[in-house]
N, C-alpha and C positions, 0 to 999 in steps of 0.2 A: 220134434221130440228126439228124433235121433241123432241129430245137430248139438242137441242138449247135451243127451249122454256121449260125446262125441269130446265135447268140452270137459265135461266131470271127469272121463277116462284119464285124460290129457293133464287135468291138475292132478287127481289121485298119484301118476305118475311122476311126477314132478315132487310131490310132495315126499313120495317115499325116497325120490334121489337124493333131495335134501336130510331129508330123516337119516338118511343111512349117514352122510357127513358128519351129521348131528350127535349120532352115536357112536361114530367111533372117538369123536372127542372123546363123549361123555365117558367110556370103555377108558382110555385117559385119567379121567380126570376122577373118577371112582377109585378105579388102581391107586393113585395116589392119595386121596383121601383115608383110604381103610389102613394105611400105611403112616400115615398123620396123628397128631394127638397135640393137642389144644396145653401150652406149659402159659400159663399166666398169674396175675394178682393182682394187689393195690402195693400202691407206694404210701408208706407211712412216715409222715413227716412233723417232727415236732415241732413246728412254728409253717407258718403259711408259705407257700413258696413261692420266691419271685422272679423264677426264670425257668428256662425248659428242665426239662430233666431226661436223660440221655439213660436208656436202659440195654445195657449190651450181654449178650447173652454169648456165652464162649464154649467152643467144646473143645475137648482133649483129642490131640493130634502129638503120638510120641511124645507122651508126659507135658506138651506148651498147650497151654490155654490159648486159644485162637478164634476171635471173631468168626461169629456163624452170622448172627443177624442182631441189629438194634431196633430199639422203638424210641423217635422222640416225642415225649410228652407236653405238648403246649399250650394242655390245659387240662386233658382229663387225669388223673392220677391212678389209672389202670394200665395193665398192659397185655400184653398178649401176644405169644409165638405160635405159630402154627411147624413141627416139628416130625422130622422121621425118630425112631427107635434108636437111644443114644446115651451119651454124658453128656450133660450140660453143668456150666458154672454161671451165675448173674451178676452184673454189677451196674446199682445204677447210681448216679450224679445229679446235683444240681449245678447247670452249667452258670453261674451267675456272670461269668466275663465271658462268656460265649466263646470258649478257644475250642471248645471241645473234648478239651482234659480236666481229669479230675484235678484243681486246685486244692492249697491248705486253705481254712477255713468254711470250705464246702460242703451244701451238706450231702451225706454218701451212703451207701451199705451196699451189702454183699451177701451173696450166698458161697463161699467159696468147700461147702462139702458137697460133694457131685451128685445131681440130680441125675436119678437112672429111671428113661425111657425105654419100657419093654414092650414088644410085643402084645403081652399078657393085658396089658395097662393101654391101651389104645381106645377105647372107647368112652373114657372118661379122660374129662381136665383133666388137669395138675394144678393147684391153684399153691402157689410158691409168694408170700407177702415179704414185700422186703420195709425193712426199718432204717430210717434217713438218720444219721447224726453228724454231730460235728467233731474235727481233727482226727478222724478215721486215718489208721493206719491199715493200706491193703497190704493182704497177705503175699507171701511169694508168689511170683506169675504172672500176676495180674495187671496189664497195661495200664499208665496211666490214664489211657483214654482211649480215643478212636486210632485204628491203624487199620484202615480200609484197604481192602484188596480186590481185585476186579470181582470177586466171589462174591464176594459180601453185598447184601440188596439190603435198603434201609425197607422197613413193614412197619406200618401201621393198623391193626387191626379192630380196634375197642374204639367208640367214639362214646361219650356220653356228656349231656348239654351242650355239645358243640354250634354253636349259632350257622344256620344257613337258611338260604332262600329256597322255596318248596320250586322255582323255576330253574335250580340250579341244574346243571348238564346231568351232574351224577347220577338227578333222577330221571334219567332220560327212559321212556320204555325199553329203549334199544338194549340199554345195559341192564332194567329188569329181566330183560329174556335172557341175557348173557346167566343174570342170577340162579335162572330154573336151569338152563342146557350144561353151564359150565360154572358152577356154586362154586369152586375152590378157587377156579380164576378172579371169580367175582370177589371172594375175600381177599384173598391178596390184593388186587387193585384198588376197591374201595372201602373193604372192611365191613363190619355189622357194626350198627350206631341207634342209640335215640338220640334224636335232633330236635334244638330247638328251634325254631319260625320268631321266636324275641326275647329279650332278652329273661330271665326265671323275674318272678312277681311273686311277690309270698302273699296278698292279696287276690291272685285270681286263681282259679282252679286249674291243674293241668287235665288237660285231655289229650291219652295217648290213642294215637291212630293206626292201626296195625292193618297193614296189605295183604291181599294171597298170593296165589301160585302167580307170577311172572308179572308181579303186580310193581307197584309202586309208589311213594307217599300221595304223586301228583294225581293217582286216581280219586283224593281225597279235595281235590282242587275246589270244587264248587260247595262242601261239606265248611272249610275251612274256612275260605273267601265270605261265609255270612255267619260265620260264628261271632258271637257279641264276645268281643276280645276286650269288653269292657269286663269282665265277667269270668273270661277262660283262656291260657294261653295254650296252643295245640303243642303238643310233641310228638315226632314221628318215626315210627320203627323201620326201620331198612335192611332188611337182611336177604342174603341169597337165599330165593324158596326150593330152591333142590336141596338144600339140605335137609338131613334127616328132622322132622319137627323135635322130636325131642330134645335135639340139642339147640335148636334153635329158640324155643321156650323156653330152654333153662338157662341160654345165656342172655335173652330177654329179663328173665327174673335176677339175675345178675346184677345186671345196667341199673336196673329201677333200683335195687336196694343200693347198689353204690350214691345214687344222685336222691334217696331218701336219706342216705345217711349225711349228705350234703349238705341240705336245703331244709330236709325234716317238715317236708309238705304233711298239711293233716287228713287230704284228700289227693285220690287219683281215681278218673274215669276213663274208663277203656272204651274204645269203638273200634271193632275191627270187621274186616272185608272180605268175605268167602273161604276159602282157607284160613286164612289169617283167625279165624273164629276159633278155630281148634289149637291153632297157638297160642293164641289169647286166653283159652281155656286154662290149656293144660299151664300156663304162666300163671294164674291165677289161685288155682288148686295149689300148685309150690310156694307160690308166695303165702297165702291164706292161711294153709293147713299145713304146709308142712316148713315154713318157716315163722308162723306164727305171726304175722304181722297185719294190721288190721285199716291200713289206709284207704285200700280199694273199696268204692263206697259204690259203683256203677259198672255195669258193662252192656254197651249193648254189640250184637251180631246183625250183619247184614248179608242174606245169603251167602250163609254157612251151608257147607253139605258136613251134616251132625252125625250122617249116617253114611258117611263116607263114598267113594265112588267106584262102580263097577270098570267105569272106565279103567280107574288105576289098577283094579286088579288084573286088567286083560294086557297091561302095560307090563307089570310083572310078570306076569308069565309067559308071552309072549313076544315082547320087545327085546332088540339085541342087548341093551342095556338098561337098567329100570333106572331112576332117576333114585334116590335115594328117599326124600318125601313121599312119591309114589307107595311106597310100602306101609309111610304111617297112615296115607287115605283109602288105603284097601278096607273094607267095608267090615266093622270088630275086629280094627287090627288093635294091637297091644296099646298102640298111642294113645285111639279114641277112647279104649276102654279108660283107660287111667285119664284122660280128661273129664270121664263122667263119673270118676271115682269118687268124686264130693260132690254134694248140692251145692248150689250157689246161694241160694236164699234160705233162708231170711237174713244171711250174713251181709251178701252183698245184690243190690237191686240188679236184675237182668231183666232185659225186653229185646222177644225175637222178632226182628224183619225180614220179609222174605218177597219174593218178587217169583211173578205166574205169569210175563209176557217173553214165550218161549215156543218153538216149535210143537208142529202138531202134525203126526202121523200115527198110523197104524201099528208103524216098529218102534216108537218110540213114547215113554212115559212122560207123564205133563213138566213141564221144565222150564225154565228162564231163560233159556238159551244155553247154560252151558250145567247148569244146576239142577238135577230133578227137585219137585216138590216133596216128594217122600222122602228125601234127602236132609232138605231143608227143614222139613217138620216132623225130624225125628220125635219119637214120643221122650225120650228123655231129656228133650232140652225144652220140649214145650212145656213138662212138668215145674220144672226150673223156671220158666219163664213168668214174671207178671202179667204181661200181656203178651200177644202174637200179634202183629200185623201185617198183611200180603195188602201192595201193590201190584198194580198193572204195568210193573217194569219188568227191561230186562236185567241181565246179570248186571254189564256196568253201567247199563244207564239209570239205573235205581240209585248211585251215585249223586247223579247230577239233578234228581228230580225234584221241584220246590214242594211238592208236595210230602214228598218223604222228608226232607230237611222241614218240613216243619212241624212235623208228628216227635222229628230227633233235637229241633227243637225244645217244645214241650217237656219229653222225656229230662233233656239237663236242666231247667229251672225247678222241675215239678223235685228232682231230687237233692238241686241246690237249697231250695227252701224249705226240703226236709229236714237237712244236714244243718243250717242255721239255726231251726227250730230245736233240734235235739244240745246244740251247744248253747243256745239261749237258757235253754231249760236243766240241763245238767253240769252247764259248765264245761263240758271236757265234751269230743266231740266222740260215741260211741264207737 
């Protein structure tokens, strides 16, 4: 026994020499975020576009416009800068002979009145649309094209239908945990995307797969692998989970409306994974209610903590650094509330899963290993819920179980041949 606690002393220490590394990034990486502000939009093109489009983004330096940062678009028609407190000018290209300069006959646009980043304005986007035409004359200033300087970092940030393989490196765990300890490193390097696994079918229904804390698509590995892809093609959300949830749900809600305005799917089902439930929520609630849009036909949650986590709250106030999420899972914080600000039903069907194979002592409440049950079965989303089901799993192996995948099964047919039924019978699909 005392060999035991001999060992335990020995990690706990360990643990916290790491943690201390761990936070002073994050102390970093914070700093710089609260100092950040989100400048992006769509590119608006009047005819379809057949080659990259090159988005340069200039600030003023002694009255000259001068490359700060570009985005190349090579498929999605979004963009998105991540920005300190400033003047910006925009100009994007369709680069159709690939030089890299704006050509005559190319199509082009501009913002060239100066975008002013304040302080003040920091906590929300900037959502700036630019409009593509042809034989655009730019205004003074402004380079024909790329004049790269060792300063200048090409970003990609916005991904939407971008095709990849759910074994792809990106979603490696390694660089999920990067997502939670170091969220701004993580967007810079691989950006926030929904992704497709094949290529869009307007015949099968999407199903979006949404992760939690330090999670990632490939947690969804064994969920995906027996989906009847006769039937459904998965799509899957990637974003760094240190980030504050509210921004990370609204620029989920984002993504989906740009690739609804796309595709003009007449259904989407959401599944999403511990955290991820209250992302998924609160994306929902904006989409739904406060954008008015009526696609979302499903959602279901797989231990969700609905009632947020004591844990996070002792992270907040006692941790050198709080993670930034941390704050939305503090137990009625601002987040949660406003994700149970709507009912979801009878608009759109929800079913709560939740998982009871979880440690058991005297100091600790019943749990799935990392998710208390009271957690999970908050009374406001069980309200919400058509049905509730608790397996005898744990946190992520409730994932992998055939037995849950075939209750989640069930659930997508039972509400695909609702959804058929209702367009059979009305026409239009409610």
């Amino acid at each position: 026994m005392h060999q035991r606690w001999r060992i335990c002393g020995l990690f706990v220490a360990i643990v916290l020499i790491l943690s201390g590394c761990a936070f002073r990034e994050l102390k970093k990486e914070i700093k710089e975020m609260e100092s950040t502000v989100g400048l992006g939009g769509r590119i608006i093109s009047p005819s379809p576009l057949q080659a990259n489009v090159f988005v340069i983004l200039f600030t003023d330096k002694k009255g000259q416009k001068v490359i700060y940062n570009f985005n190349i678009l090579e498929q999605e028609e979004i963009y998105l800068f991540l920005v300190p407190p400033g003047r910006y000018y925009i100009l994007a290209f369709e680069d159709r002979n690939n030089n890299t300069l704006y050509d005559d006959g190319e199509l082009a646009g501009y913002v060239d009145k100066p975008i002013e980043v304040t302080l003040s304005r920091l906590r929300a986007n900037d959502t700036v649309d630019i409009v593509l035409s042809k034989g655009l004359t730019l205004p003074e200033g402004f380079p024909q094209g790329l004049q790269i300087s060792g300063e200048v970092i090409k970003s990609k940030i916005l991904f939407a239908g971008r095709m990849i393989d759910l074994n792809d490196k990106i979603f490696s765990l390694e660089n999920a945990k990067m997502g939670f300890w170091k969220p701004l490193s993580f967007a810079k390097k691989f950006g926030v995307g929904v992704y497709f696994l094949e290529h869009y079918d307007a015949d099968k229904i999407p199903v979006l797969f949404v992760h939690g804390a330090s999670g990632s698509p490939k947690h969804f590995q064994y969920i995906i692998k027996n989906l009847d892809r006769q039937k459904y093609q998965p799509w899957v959300y990637y974003y760094p989970s240190g980030v504050s949830l509210n921004r990370i749900s609204g620029i989920l809600d984002y993504l989906i409306q740009y690739l609804h305005d796309k595709y003009e799917f007449p259904q989407l089902y959401v599944t999403a994974h511990s955290m991820g439930g209250l992302v998924a929520r609160a994306f929902i609630v904006q989409n739904f209610y406060e954008q008015d849009h009526d696609y979302i036909k499903l959602f279901v949650s797989i231990s969700t903590p609905w009632g947020g986590l004591k844990s996070a709250q002792k992270g907040v106030e006692r941790a050198p650094a709080a993670i930034p999420s941390w704050h939305d899972m503090v137990p009625d914080s601002p987040f949660i509330k406003y994700a149970f600000s709507q009912k979801l039903t009878p608009n759109i069907e929800y079913y709560l899963l939740f998982g009871f194979k979880g440690d058991c002592s005297l100091f600790m409440e019943n749990n799935d290993g990392s998710i208390t049950i009271n957690s999970q079965l908050d009374p406001r989303a069980q309200e919400d819920a058509i049905f509730n089901w608790g397996f005898d799993r744990g946190h992520v192996t409730i994932l992998s179980s055939p037995e849950v995948f075939e209750k989640y099964q069930q659930i997508l047919d039972k509400t695909r041949t609702e959804d058929e039924y209702k367009f059979n019978l009305f026409g239009v699909t409610e």
